[in-house]
N, C-alpha and C positions, 0 to 999 in steps of 0.2 A: 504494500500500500504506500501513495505518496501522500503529502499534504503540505499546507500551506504556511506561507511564512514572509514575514517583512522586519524589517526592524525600525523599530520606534522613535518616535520624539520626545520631545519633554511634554506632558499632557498633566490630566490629574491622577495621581497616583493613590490618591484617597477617597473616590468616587467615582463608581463609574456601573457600568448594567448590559451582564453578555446575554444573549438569548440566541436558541440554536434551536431547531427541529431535528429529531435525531431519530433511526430506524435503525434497530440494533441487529445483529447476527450470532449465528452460535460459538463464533470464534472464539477461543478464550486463551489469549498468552499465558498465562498465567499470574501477569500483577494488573496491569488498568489499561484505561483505551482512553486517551488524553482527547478531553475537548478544546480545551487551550490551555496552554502553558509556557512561560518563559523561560530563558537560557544565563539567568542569573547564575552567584555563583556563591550567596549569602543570604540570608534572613528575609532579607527585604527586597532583592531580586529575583529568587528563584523561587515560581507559583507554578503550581499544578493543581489541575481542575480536574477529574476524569469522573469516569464510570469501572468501578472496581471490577477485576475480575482477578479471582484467588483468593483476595483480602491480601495478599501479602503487603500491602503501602497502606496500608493504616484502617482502612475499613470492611466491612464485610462482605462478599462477593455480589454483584448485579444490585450495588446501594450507588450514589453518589459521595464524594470525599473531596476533599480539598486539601493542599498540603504545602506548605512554605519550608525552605531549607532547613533540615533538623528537625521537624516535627510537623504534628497534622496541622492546620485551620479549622475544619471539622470533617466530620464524619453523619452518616447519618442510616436509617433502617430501612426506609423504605424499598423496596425491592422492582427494580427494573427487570422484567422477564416476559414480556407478550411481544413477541417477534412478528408480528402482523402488524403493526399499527406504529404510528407516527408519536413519538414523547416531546413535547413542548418541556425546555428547563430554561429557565433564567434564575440567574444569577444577580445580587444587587449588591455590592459594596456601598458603604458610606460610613467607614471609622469615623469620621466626624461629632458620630451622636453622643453622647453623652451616658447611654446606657448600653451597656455590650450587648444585648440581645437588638437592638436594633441598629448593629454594624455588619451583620448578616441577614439577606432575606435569602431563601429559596422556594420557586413553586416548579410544579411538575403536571401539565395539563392546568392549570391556574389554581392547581389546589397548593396552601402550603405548606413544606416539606420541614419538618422536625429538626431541627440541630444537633445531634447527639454530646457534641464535646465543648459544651459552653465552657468551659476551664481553659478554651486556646483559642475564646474570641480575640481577636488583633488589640491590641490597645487603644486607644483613643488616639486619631492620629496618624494610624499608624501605614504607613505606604508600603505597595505590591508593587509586586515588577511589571504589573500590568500599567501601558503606560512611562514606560522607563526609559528614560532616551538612551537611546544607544542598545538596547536589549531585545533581543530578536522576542516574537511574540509567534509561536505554532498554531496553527490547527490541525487537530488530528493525532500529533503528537506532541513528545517533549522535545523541545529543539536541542538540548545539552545531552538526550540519549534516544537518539533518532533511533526506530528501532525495534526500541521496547515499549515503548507506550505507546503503540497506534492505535488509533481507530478505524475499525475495519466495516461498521456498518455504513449506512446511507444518512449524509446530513444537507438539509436546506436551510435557508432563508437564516444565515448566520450572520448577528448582530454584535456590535459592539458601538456600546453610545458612554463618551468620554466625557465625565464632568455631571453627570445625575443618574440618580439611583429611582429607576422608572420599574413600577409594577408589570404582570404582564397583559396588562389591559393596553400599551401602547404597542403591544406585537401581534395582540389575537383576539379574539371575543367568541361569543358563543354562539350559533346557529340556532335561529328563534323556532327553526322546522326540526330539528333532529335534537340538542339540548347538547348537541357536541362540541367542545371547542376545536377550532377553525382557525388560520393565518390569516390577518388582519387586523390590525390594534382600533379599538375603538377611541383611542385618545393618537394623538399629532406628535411625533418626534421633533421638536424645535429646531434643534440643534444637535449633532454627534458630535461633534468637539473636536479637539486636535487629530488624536489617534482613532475618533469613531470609524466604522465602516458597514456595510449592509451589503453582504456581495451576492454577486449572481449566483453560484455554484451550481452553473448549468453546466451541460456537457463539453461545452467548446471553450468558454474563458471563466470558470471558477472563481477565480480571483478578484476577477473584477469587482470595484466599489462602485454600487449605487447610489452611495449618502448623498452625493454631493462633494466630500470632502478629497474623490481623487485617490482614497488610500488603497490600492491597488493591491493583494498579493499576489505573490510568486507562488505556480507550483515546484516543489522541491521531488529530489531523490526519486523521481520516473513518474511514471504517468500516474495522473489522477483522475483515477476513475469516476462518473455518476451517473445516474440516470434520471433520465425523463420525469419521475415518478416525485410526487412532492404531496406533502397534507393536505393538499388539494385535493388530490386523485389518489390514491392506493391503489397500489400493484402486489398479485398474486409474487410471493416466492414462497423457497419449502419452509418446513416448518422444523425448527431442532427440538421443541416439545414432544413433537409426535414421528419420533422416529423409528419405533417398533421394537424396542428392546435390544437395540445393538447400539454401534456406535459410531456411526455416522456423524463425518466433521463437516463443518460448512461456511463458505467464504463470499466474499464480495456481494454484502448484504442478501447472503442466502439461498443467494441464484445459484450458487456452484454447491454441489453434495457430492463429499469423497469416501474411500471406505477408509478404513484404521489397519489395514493390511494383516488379520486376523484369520485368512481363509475363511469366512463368516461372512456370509450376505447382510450387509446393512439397506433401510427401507425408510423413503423420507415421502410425508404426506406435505401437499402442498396448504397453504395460509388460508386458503380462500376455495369455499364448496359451490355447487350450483343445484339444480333439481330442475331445471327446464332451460332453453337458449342452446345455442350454439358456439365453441368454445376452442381456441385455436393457441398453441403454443411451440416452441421449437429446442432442440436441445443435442448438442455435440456432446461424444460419449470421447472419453480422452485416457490413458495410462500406457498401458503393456500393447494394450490391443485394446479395441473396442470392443468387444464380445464381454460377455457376460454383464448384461444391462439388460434392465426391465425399464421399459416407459410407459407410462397408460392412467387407469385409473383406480381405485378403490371409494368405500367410503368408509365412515368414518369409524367401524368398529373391527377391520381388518388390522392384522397384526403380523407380525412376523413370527416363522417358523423357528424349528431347531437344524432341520437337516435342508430346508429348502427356503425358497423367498419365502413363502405364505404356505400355513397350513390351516386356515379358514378361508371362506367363502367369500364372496362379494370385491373379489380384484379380477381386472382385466385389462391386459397387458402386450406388446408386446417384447419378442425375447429375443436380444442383438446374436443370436449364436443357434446353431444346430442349423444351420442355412435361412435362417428368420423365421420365425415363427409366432401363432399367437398362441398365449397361455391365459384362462379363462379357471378362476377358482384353483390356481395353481396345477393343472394339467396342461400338457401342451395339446393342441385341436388342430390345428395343421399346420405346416412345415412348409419353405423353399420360398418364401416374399422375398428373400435378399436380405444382404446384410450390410451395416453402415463400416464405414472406416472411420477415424478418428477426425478425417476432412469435412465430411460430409453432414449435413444438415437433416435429421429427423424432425419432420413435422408432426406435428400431433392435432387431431381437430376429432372434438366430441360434438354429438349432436345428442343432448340431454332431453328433447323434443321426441327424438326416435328412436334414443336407446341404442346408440352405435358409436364404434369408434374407427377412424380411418388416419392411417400414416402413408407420411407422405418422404421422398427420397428425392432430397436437391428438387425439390418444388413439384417430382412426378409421383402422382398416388401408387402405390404396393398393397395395400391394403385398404377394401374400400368398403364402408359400411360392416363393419362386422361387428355381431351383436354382442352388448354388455352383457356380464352376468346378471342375472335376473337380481340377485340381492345386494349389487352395487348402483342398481338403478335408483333413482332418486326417487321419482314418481310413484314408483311400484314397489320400492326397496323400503331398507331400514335406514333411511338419511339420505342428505346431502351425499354428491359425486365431487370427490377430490382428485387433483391430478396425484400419482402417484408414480415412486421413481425408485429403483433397488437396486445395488451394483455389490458386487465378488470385495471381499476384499482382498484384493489381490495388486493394490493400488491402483485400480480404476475409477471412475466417475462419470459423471457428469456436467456440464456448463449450462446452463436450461438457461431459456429468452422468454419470460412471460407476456413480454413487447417491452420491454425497459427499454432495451439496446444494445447488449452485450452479451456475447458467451464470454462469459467469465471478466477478462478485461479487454478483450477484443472487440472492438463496433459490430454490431449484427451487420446492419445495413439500414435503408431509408422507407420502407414499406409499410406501410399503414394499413390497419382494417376499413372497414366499410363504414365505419364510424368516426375515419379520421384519427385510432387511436394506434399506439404505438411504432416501434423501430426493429423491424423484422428484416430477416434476412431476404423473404420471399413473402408474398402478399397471402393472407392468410386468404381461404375458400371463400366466396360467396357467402355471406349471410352468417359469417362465423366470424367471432370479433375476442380481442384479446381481454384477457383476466386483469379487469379493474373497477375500482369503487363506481365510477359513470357510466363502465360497459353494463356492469349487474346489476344498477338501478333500473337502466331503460329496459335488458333485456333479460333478465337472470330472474 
């Protein structure tokens, strides 16, 4: 993973308000995944922001933490772990105040978030390196140990406003039809200040500042990846909750599912179910070879075998190996579709309408209409129909494109559904549109 970076001016080091839209992954280094932090190299220069993972840096795994050189800031309980959905966090500094509990604010979706270690509120006063002239300032990571503290999920609409300590009613408000918070401040940014910024973190120029202020970052250390996808709209990726008893790893915000090299089939269910519509995605199989991969679907009360993918009912699949094949409830039903290479692009398109699934090889059908398990069927079945994905562990995987716009960190391509949505390699079928919050409103 890359991320971003600039170095500073003199600004306010005593006040100041980050806000970030953050869409987490199963990845876990094993200490945190830096939302920003500086490259100080003392007390008062070197701040770390993150999302724990391990607890080894001061707090407890999938909480928020904060940590200045030599000790924490604070620490707190709350638990970040639904991999489907979009976490709004700000951050409000203002040492200024006079009582320690109001020199730290945090919320998380606009609720507010507990401080666990009031004992290492900052002093009254007292300046971060956020802000610091001359002191490089991360996203993503820690700039002093590139590396180890990345962040590997999906983040948008990244703020930094220099010189006020603003609630998050100036980044979002609530949607008066669903009760959801939403990107949008209901209150007016005046001013960002010296070092403020509000960047794009689109796919083409990330870095870029929207404040007004000009403060541009750099991406650092190779490509930086994103997609399409924002709190706006939500996009399908897999799920690491539900990954069937094994232990399947998962990368660049969820899209990629690998095995653990266990000689053990690991099985990843996708974020987002349907029960009626039409439903199209894509997915490069990548390792030794491309064979031994399952693509397709299940729902939502299939699980993983001992000696096979599935030894229950309600998956339907196809199987990269034995000359191509479909496998229905974990048996295989017929053989010789072809098989993909690790170049090659498997399409996927469900019709939840008619209870079939059809793949598709570098844009030509191999498989066409072939019928769902009766008890993966939505309509007819026990649930919702999830895409679902299995791979050998044998260091194989997957890169799956739900239309974000990449297999893995690679561009899909420029192709859109019939709805104008997504970044596809190939234009998905007639009348089949890709796995997102506005596809599944109109048609799901």
């Amino acid at each position: 993973m890359a991320y971003l970076s600039r170095t500073q001016t003199a600004g306010n080091r005593r006040t100041w308000t980050q806000s970030g839209w953050y869409k987490l992954d199963g990845n876990d280094p094993g200490n945190a995944q830096s939302l920003i932090s500086t490259n100080g190299t003392n007390t008062g220069t070197n701040f770390h922001y993150t999302i724990e993972k391990g607890g080894n840096t001061g707090g407890a795994s999938d909480t928020i933490s904060c940590h200045n050189y030599g000790g924490d800031v604070f620490t707190t309980t709350k638990l970040l772990r639904d991999y489907s959905a979009w976490y709004h966090i700000v951050l409000a500094m203002d040492t200024t105040q006079v009582s320690a509990a109001d020199r730290i604010k945090l919320w998380v979706n606009n609720e507010s978030v507990t401080i666990t270690q009031a004992a290492n509120y900052p002093i009254q006063d007292f300046e971060f390196g956020v802000n610091n002239n001359g002191t490089v300032l991360g996203i993503g990571t820690h700039p002093g140990s590139v590396g180890g503290y990345q962040f590997t999920g999906i983040q948008a609409m990244v703020q930094l406003v220099d010189g006020l300590a603003l609630t998050p009613a100036y980044f979002g408000s609530t949607d008066t039809a669903t009760g959801i918070w939403k990107p949008g401040g209901s209150s007016t940014i005046s001013d960002y200040g010296t070092n403020g910024f509000k960047l794009k973190m689109d796919t083409t120029t990330p870095g870029a500042d929207t404040s007004g202020k000009g403060n541009n970052y750099a991406v650092a250390a190779g490509t930086f990846t994103l997609t399409q996808g924002s709190p706006s709209n939500n996009w399908a990726t897999w799920n690491p909750l539900a990954k069937y008893n094994r232990s399947a790893t998962f990368a660049n915000g969820n899209t990629t599912v690998n095995s653990d090299n266990n000689s053990l089939w690991d099985s990843a269910r996708g974020t987002f179910g349907f029960e009626k519509g039409k439903w199209y995605w894509e997915t490069k199989f990548f390792g030794s070879s491309a064979a031994f991969n399952y693509i397709g679907v299940c729902n939502e009360n299939a699980i993983m075998g001992t000696n096979d993918a599935y030894d229950k009912n309600a998956v339907t699949v196809f199987y990269n190996a034995d000359g191509g094949e479909m496998r229905k409830d974990g048996n295989p039903t017929s053989a010789n579709y072809g098989t993909f290479s690790t170049s090659d692009v498997c399409g996927v398109a469900v019709d939840a309408d008619n209870n079939t699934i059809s793949i598709y090889k570098n844009n030509s059908i191999i498989v066409t209409n072939y019928a769902l398990s009766t008890s993966s069927i939505g309509n007819n079945g026990t649930g919702f129909i999830f895409p679902n994905a299995a791979v050998l562990d044998n260091g194989s995987g997957q890169y799956t494109n739900f239309g974000e716009g990449f297999f893995g960190t690679v561009a899909a391509g420029t192709s859109a559904d019939g709805n104008g949505q997504g970044l596809f390699a190939y234009a998905p079928p007639s009348g089949y549109y890709a796995m997102n919050t506005k596809n599944l409103e109109a048609y799901g």
